[in-house]
GUKE-913819 format. One line per 5 residues: number of its first residue (from 1); for each residue y, x, z of N, C-alpha, C. Coordinates in steps of 0.05 Angstrom, whole numbers, plus 5000, padded with zeros to 4 digits. Each point is the difference from the previous one (the first is absolute). Last residue first. Layout:
BEGIN
NUM) Y X Z Y X Z Y X Z | ...
# end
This chain:
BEGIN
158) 5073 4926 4986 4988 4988 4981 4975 5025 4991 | 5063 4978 5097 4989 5014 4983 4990 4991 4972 | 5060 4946 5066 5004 5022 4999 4981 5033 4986 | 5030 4890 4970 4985 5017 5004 5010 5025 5020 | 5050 4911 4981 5002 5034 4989 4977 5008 5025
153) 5005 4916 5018 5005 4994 4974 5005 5028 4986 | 4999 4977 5099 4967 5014 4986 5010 5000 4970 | 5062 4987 5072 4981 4977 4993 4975 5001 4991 | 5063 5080 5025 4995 4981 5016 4973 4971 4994 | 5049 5051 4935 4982 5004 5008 4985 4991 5032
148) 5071 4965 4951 4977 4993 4984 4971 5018 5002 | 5092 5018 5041 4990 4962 5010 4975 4998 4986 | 5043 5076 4973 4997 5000 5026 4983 4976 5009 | 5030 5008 4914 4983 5013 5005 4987 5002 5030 | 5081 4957 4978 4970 4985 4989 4978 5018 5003
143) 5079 5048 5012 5001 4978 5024 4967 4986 4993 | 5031 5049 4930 4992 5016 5021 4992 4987 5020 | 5041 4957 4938 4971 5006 4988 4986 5014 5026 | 5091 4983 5007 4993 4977 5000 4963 5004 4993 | 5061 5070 4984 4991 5001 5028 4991 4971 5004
138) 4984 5057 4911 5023 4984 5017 4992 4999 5031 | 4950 5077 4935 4999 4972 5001 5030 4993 5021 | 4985 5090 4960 5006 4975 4992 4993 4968 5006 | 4953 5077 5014 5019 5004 5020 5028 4986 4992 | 4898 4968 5008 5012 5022 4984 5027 4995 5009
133) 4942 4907 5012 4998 5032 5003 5026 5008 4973 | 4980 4906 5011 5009 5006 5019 5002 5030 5015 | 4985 4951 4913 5034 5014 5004 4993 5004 5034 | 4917 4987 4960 5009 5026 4996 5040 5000 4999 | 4931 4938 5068 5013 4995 4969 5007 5024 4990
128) 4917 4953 5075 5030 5007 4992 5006 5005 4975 | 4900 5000 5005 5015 4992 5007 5023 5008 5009 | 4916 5048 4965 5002 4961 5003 5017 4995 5020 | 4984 5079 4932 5013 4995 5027 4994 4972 5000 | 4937 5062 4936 5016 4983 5012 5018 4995 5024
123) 4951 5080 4921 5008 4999 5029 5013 4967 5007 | 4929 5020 4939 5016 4992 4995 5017 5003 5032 | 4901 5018 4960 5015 5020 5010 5029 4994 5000 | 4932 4934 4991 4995 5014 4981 5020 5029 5007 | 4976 4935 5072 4978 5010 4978 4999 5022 4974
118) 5073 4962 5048 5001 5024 5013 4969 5005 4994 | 5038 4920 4967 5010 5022 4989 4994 5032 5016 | 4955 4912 5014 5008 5005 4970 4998 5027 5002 | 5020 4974 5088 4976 5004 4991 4991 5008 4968 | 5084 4961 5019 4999 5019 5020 4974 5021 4991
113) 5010 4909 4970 5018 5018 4985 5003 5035 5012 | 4946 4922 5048 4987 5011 4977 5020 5013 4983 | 5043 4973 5079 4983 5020 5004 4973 5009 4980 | 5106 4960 4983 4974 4997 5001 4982 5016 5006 | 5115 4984 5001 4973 5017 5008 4985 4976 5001
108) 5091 4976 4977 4974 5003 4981 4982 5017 5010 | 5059 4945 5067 5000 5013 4976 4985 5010 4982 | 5006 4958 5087 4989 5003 4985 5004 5021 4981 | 5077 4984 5079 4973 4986 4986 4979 5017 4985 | 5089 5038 5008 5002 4987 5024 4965 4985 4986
103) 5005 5069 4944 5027 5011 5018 4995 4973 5033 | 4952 5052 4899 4995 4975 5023 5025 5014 5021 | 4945 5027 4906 5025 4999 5001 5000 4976 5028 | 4930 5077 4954 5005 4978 5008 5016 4982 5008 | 4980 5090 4937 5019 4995 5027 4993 4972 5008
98) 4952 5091 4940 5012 4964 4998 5008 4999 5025 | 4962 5085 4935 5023 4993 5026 5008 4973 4994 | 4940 5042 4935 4991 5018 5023 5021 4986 5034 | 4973 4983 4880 5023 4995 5028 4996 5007 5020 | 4940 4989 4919 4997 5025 5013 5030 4992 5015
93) 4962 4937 4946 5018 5020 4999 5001 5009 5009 | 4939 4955 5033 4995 4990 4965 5022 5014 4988 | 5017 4986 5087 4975 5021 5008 4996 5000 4965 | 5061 4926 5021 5011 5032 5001 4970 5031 4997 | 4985 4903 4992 5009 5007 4973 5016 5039 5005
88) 4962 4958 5077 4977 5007 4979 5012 5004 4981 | 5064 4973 5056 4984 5023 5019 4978 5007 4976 | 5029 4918 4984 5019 5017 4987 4995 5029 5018 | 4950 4927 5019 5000 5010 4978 5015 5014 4996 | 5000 4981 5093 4986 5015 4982 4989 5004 4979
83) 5066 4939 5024 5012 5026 5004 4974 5019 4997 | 5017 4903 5004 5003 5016 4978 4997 5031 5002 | 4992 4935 5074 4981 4994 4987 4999 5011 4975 | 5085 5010 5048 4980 5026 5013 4972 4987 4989 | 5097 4978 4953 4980 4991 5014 4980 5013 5016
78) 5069 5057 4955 4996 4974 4991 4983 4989 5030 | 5045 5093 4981 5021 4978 5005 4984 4969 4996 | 4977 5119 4993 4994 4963 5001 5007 4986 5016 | 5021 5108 4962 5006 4973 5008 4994 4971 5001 | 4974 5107 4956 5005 4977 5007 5000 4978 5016
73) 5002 5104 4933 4993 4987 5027 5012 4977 4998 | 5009 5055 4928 4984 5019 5022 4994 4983 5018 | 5009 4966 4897 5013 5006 5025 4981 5023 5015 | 5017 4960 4885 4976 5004 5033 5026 5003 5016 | 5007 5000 4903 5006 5022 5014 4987 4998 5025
68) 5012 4905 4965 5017 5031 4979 4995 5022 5020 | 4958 4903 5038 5017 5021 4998 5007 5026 4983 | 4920 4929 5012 5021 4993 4973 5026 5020 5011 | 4928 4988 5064 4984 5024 4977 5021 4996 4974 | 5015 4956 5080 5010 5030 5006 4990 5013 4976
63) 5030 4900 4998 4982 5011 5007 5006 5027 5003 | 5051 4939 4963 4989 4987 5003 4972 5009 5016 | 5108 5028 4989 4970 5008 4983 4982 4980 5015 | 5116 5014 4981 4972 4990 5026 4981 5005 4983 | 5110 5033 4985 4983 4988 4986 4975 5003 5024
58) 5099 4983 5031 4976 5023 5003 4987 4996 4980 | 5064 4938 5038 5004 5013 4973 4985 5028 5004 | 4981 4933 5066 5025 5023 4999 5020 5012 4980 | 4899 4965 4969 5009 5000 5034 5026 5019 5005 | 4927 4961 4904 5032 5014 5017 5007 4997 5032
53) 4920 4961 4946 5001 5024 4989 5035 5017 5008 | 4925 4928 5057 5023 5021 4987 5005 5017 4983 | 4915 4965 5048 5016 4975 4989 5023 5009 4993 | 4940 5059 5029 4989 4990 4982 5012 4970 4987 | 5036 5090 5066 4995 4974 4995 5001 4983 4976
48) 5036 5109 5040 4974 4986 4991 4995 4969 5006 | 5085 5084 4982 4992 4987 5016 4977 4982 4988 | 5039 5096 5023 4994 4985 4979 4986 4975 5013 | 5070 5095 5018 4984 4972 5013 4999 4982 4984 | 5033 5104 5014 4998 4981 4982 4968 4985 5012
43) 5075 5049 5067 4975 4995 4993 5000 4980 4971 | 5077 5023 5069 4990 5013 4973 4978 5002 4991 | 5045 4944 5069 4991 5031 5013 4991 5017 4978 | 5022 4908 4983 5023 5014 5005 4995 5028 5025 | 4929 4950 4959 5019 5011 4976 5019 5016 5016
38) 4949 4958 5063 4976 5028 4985 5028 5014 4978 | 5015 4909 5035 5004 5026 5015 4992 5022 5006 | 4978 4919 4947 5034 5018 4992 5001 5017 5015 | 4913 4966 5002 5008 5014 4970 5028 5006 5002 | 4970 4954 5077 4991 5036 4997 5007 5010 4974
33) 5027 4910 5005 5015 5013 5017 4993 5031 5004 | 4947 4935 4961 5029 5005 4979 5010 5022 5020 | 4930 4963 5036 4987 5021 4971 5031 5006 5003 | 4988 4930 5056 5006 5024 5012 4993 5021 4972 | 5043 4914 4978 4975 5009 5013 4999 5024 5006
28) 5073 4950 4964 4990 4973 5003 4965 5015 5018 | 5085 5050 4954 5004 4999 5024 4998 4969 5020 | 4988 4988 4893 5016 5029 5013 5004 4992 5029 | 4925 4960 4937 5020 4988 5002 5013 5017 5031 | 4923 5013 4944 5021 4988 4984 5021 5001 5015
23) 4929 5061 5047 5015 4975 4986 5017 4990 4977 | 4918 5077 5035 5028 4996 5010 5002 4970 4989 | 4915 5051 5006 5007 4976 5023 5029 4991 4994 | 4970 5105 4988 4985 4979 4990 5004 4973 5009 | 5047 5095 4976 5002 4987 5028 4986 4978 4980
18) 4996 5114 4984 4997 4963 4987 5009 4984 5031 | 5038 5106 4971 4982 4982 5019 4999 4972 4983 | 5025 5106 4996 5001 4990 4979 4975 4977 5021 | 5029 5080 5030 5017 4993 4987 5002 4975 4988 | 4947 5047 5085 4996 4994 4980 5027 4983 4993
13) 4993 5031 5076 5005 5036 4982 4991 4979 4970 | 4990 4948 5082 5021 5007 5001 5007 5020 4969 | 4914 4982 5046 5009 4985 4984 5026 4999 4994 | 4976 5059 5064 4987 5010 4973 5003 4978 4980 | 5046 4995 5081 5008 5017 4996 4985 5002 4968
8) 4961 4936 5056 5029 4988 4994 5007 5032 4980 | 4924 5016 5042 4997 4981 4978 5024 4993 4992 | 5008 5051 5077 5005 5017 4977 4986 4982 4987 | 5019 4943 5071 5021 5025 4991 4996 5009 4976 | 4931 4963 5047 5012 4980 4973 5032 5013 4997
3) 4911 5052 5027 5029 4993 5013 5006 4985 4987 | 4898 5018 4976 5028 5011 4995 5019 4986 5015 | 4883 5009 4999 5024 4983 5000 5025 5018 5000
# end
């Protein structure tokens, strides 16, 4: 197991992120919100839902395997009953770094997405948010971080 410190740290170094789950409809789900606040930390952030072909004015892919160019890592933002396919579509691309996206509730950790992926050598964090690490994150994220570990919702090892 790893510090969810340095997981946060090593998913972090990747440039180029899918956020899966986002919305049509702007600052309507927690997806949108990691996708902007990934951008405005300079991260190119692509965004994934099979009912969109525009989010944000972003062009959307309908899947991870229809992305131009691929990614290094990813963000699930959907339903946690979804989430270990796309953990499989990631292992089916070699993606090596998925994030489970959960802050107060549920959120998309699935412990078969979990399992999935750390089957196939896929480091997962199941759970909290990647604005809530690195030395850029806000202090509102920071704070959440706090409270969210407390709760259990950020992992402390993955």
């Amino acid at each position: 197991m790893v510090p969810i410190a340095e997981a946060a740290a090593d998913f972090l170094t990747a440039r180029r992120i899918a956020v899966t789950g986002v919305s049509r409809e702007p600052g309507s789900h927690g997806g949108n919100a990691v996708m902007s606040g990934l951008r405005r930390r300079g991260f190119s952030v692509i965004p994934v839902n099979p009912n969109a072909h525009d989010v944000e004015g972003t062009a959307c892919y309908p899947n991870l395997a229809a992305i131009p160019g691929g990614v290094d890592a990813v963000v699930i933002a959907t339903r946690p009953e979804q989430a270990a396919a796309t953990v499989r579509e990631c292992a089916d691309l070699g993606i090596k770094k998925v994030w489970l996206h959960r802050s107060i509730g549920g959120g998309s950790v699935s412990e078969d997405a979990v399992q999935v992926g750390r089957e196939n050598g896929i480091t997962v964090i199941d759970g909290g948010c990647p604005l809530m690490f690195g030395p850029d994150a806000d202090r509102a994220h920071r704070l959440m971080r706090g409270f969210c570990r407390l709760t259990g919702a950020v992992p402390r090892e993955v």
